[in-house]
N, C-alpha and C positions, 0 to 999 in steps of 0.2 A: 781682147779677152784671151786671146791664145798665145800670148806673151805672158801674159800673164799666169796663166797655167804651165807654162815652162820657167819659173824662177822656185827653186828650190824648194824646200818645203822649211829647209832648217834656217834660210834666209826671210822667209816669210813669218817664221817664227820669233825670230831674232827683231825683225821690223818692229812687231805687233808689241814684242817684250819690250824693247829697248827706247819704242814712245811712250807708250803709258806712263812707262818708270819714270822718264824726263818728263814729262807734262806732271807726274806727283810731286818730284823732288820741287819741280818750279811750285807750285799749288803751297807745297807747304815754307817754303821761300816769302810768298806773298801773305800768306793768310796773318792775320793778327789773333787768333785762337792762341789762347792760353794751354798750359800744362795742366791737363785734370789732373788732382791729387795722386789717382794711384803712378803715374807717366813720371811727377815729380818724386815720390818715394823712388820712384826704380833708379832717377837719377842721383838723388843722395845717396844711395845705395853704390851707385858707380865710383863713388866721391872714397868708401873705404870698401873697397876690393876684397873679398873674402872668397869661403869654398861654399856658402852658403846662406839663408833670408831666412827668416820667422815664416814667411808664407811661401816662398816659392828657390828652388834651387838657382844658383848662382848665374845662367848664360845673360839673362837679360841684361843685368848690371856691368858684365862683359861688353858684352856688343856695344853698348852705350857709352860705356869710358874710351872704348876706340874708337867710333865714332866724332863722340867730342873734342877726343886728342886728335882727329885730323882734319875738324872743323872747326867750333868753337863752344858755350854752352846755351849758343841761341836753342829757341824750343825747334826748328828743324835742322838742327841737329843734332838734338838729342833721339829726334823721330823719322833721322835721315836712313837708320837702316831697315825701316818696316814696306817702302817700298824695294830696295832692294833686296833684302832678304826674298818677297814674293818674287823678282824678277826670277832669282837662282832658284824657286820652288817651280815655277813656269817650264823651267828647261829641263831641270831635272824629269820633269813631266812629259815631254817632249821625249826624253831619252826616253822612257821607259813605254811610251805610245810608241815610238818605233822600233825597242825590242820587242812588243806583244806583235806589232803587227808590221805597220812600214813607216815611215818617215813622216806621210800624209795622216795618219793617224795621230802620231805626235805631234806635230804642229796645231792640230785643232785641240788637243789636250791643253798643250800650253796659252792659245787664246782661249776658251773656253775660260782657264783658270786666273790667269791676267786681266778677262772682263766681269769676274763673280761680282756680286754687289759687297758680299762681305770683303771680298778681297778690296776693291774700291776704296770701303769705308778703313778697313786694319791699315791699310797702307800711309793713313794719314796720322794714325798714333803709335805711341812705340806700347807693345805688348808681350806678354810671354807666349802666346800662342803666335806668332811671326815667325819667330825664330824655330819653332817646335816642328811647324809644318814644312819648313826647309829642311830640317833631319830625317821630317817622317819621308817625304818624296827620295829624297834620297837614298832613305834606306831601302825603300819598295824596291827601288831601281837598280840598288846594288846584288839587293836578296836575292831579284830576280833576274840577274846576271851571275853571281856566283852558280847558283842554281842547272842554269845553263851553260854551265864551263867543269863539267866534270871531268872532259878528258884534255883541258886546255890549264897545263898546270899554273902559269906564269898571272892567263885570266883569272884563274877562280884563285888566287892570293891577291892578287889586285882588287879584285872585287869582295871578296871576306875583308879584307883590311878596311875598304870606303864601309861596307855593312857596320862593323865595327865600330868604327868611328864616328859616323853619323847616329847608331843607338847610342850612346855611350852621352854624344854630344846635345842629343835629344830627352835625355833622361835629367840633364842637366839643365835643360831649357822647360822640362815642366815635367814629372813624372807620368802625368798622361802619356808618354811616349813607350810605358809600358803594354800598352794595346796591341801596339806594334809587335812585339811577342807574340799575345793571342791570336794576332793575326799570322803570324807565320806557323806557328802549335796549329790553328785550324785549317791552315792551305795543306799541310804535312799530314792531318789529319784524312784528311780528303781525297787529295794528291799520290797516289803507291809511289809513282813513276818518281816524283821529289823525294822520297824519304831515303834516298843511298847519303842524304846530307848527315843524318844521323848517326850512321856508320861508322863516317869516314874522318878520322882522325886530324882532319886538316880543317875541319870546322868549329874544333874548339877555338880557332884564334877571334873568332865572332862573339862571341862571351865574353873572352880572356877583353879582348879590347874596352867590350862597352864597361864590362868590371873595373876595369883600371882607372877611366875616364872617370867612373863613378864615383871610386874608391874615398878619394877628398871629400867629398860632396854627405856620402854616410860619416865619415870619421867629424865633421863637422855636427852634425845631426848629434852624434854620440854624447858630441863634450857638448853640446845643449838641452839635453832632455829631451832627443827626436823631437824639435820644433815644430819643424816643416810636414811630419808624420803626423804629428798630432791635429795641427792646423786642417790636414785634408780632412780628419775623423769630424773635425768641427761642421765643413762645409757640406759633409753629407748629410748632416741635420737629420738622423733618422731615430731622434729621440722621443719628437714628439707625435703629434696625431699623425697616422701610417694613413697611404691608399687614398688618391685623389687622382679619381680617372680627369678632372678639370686640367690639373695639371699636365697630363701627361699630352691632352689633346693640344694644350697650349704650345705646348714642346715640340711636337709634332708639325706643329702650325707654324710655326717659326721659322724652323727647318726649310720650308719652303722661301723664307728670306733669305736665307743666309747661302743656300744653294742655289736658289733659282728657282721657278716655279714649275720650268720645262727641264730641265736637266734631273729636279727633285724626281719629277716624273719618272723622266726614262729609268732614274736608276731604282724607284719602284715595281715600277716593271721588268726589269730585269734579276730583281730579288726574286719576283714572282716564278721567271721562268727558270732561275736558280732551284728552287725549289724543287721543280715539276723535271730537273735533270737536262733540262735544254741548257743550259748556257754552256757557251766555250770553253776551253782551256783557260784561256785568258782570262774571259770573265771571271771565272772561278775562283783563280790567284787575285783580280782586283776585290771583291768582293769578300774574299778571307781576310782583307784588311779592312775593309770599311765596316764592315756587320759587327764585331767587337763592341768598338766607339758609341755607334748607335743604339747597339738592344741595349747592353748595360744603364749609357744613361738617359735612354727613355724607361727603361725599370725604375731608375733612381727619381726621374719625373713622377713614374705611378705611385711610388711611395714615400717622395716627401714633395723635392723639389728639383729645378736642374734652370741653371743658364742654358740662355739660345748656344754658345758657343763649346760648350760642353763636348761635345761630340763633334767639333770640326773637324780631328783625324780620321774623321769617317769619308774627307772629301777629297783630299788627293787623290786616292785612286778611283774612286768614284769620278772624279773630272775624266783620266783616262776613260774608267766605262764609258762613260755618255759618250765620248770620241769615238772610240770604237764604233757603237751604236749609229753615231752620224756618219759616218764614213763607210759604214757596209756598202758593198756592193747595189749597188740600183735605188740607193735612197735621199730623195726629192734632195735636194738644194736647198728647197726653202727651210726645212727644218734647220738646218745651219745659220741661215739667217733669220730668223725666230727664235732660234736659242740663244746668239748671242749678240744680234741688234738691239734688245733692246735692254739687257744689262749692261752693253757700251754707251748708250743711249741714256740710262740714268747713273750711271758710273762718271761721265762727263760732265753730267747739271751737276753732282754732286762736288766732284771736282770743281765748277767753274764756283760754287756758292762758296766754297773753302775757300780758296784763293780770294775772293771781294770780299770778305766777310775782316771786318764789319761794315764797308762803305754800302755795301749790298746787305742787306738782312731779309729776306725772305719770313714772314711772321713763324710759319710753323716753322721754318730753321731756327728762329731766333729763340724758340720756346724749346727746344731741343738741345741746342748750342750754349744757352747760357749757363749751363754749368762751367766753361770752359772759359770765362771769362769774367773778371773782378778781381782777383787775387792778383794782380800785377799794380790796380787801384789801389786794394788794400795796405798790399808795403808801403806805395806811398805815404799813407797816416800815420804808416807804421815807425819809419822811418827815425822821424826827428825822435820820436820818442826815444828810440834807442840812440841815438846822436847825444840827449843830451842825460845817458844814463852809460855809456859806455864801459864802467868800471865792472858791471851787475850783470851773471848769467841770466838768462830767459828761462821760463818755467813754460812748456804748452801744457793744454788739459787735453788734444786729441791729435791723433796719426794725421788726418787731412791738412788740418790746417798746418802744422807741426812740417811737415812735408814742402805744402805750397809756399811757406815763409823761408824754408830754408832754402829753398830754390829761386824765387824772386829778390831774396835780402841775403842772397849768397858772398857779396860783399862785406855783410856786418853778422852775419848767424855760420855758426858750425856747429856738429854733433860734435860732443865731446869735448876734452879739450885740448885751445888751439895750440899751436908748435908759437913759440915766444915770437912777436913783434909781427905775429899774423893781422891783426889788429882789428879779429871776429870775437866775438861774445858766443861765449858756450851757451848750448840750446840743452834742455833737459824737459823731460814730460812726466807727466805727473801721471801713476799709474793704483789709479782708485783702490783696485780691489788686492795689489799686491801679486799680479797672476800677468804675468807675459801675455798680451792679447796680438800683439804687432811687433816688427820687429824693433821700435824704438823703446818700447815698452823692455825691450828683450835686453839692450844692451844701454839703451839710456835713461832708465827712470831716477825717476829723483829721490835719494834719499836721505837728503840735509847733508851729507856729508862734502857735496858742490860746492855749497856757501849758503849763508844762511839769512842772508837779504838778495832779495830776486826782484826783478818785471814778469809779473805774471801776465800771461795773453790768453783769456779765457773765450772758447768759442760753445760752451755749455749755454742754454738760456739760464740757466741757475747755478751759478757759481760757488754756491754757498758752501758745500758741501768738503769744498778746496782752501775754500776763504777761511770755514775754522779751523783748520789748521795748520793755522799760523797766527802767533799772536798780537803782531802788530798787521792791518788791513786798510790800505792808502788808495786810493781809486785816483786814479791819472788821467782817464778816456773813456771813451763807449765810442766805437766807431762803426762807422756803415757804408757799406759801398751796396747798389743797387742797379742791376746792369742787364737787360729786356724782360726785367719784371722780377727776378729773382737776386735777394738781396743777402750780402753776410754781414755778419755781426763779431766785433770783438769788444770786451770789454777789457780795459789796460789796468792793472792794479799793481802799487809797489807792496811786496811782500814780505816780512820776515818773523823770523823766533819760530819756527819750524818745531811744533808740537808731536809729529809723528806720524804714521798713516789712518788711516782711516779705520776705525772698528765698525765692523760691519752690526747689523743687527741682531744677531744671533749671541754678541760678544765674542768671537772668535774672530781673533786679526791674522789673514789672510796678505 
């Protein structure tokens, strides 16, 4: 044991990080899980490179096209960088545990955050919040080293430039990353001893950077109609019935998932004695970053609705807290191993059920998991049909499937169209109400002007509504795959004489 407590703190960190990541990467190597819809959009997405998505700024689609260009377009690796991204979240964490306090602190930060159960479970698909949580870490880490480099002229441009750059790079991985702001407006607030940052002319490069990084990203939004602006206004749903303390409790209650039940704790109670004016230095800078994330969208919880995942930039520094906390001076051992035995503990079953899966199927896995599996079936049916239609663009009626077809049948389907002797059939979707709801909607709906005989692939259970219009209606298939109790449906129709869009009820076509 006393060998053991003589091997470094950042080598022990490095251990902790650097298995997990390799036991993922293999996990998602083995596993036979499909690409759920939203995983396959972000990779068609990757397929045409822009500054910007209908729902979400440009990083994901990034990470992903490099990824693939240095792997291949198997589904791990398209989902190869969501553990590694967590690895460089983990260190970054690490750093910033040992500039708050000492090296021993940062290393439990970084296991702490390499055994979350969320972390666990994100690591096994590709997401926008991966990438987002490696800017936010980051950023904390640099903020809070430029910070401490007032009279270290050479540090605090090195560290204003990573700050910089990591918002900039984070605002591009999902705009949530503007919390990050709030959180340093309210450390600043708090903080007198910090606010010479304000002052001092050498801190505008921390704006100028994330502004610039931005820059494309708005200029994109502009020549779209703020898509991606409008999209958030959507998802805050605060149009209809207000004020559901159920909701919020639910929210709340989750929270406890996705952080831990025992980590959720401590950094409950260390709000508390934030509060009451006990907490640290330290604390006070972690917790000007996490409290943001949280009140906001536990508010958003009380008054309409909120994902569990919502407020995960409330958890990086939050990991740090609970570190802190476990490594004070004269505090038991066991609490260390109790906070993070047994999220390693179910972090590993989950792990090993990914990896067997499907030769292993666990029931309640199997009831949870099968959304992520049939759509690789599907094509197959799909297939011949387009084999022996090859001349005739594809019409979808919705995003998911639109998506998972174009990533399974990547061979034979493309957005758009293809470059001569590519020798894919253009994909086109059919957009009901005449209004951008997604981004295929956004840049590929169909407006007769494509061609005017199609294979339409309808995943509506009533089709009808697509079917009149157009004037000739050929039914080709009905297909079904059915895979641990949850089944899809397509129905195959050859289509043409393209009548127009749809008049809504009111007689006003939209």
């Amino acid at each position: 044991m006393a060998e053991i407590r003589r091997i470094p703190p950042l080598r022990l960190a490095l251990a902790w990080v650097l298995g997990l990541t390799l036991l993922r990467l293999a996990g998602l190597a083995m596993t036979g899980l499909e690409l759920h819809g939203d995983e396959a959009q972000y990779w068609s997405w990757a397929q045409r490179l822009d500054f910007g998505y209908f729902t979400k700024p440009p990083l994901i689609a990034w990470v992903i096209a490099a990824t693939t260009a240095a792997c291949s377009n198997a589904e791990a690796c398209v989902r190869a960088s969501s553990p590694l991204l967590h690895a460089a979240t983990a260190m970054a964490l690490y750093g910033l545990g040992a500039a708050l306090r000492d090296a021993r602190a940062g290393m439990w930060a970084a296991v702490l955050w390499i055994t979350l159960p969320s972390v666990a479970f994100s690591s096994l698909i590709v997401s926008t919040d991966v990438p987002l949580l490696a800017c936010w870490a980051l950023a904390a880490l640099a903020l809070r080293r430029a910070l401490d480099s007032r009279a270290d002229a050479n540090g605090f441009w090195t560290w204003a430039t990573v700050a910089g750059v990591a918002l900039g790079l984070g605002l591009l991985a999902k705009y949530a990353m503007a919390y990050a702001v709030a959180g340093l407006a309210l450390h600043l607030l708090l903080t007198p001893a910090d606010r010479w940052i304000l002052r001092d002319p050498r801190a505008l490069l921390i704006p100028a950077l994330a502004a610039a990084i931005l820059a494309p990203n708005i200029a994109w939004n502009a020549a779209h109609q703020f898509a991606t602006v409008g999209h958030l206004g959507d998802n805050a749903n605060l149009k209809g019935d207000l004020f559901s303390p159920r909701h919020m409790v639910e929210f709340l209650g989750q929270q406890f998932g996705v952080f831990g039940p025992v980590p959720f704790a401590i950094l409950a109670w260390r709000m508390v004695a934030w509060m009451h004016g006990r907490a640290s230095p330290a604390e006070r800078y972690l917790l000007a970053f996490a409290l943001p994330p949280l009140a906001v969208v536990t508010v958003q919880a009380f008054l309409s609705r909120a994902n569990a995942n919502w407020a995960v930039t409330a958890y990086p520094t939050a990991a740090v807290l609970v570190a802190l906390w476990l490594t004070d001076p004269g505090r038991a051992r066991a609490w260390r191993l109790w906070t993070v035995g047994p999220h390693l503990a179910a972090g590993l079953a989950f792990l090993a059920v990914i990896a067997a899966w499907p030769a292993v199927a666990p029931p309640l896995a199997s009831k949870a998991l099968a959304r992520l599996t049939g759509w690789e079936a599907m094509a197959k049916q799909v297939r011949p049909i387009l084999d022996r239609n090859l001349t005739l663009p594809v019409l979808m009626s919705d995003r998911m499937t639109m998506a998972a077809l174009l990533y399974y049948l990547r061979d034979r389907l493309t957005e758009g169209v293809p470059t001569a002797g590519d020798g894919r059939m253009p994909v086109w979707i059919f957009d009901w109400n005449q209004r951008p709801e997604n981004h295929y909607e956004l840049l590929d709906a169909y407006d007769g002007s494509q061609g005017d005989e199609l294979i339409f692939l309808a995943d509506w259970d009533d089709p009808r509504p697509i079917l009149e219009r157009f004037e000739r209606v050929d039914p080709i298939a009905a297909l079904s795959v059915t895979s641990f109790g949850r089944s899809k449906r397509l129905t195959v129709w050859h289509v043409a004489g393209y009548r127009g869009p749809i008049v809504l009820d009111t007689g006003v076509q939209k």
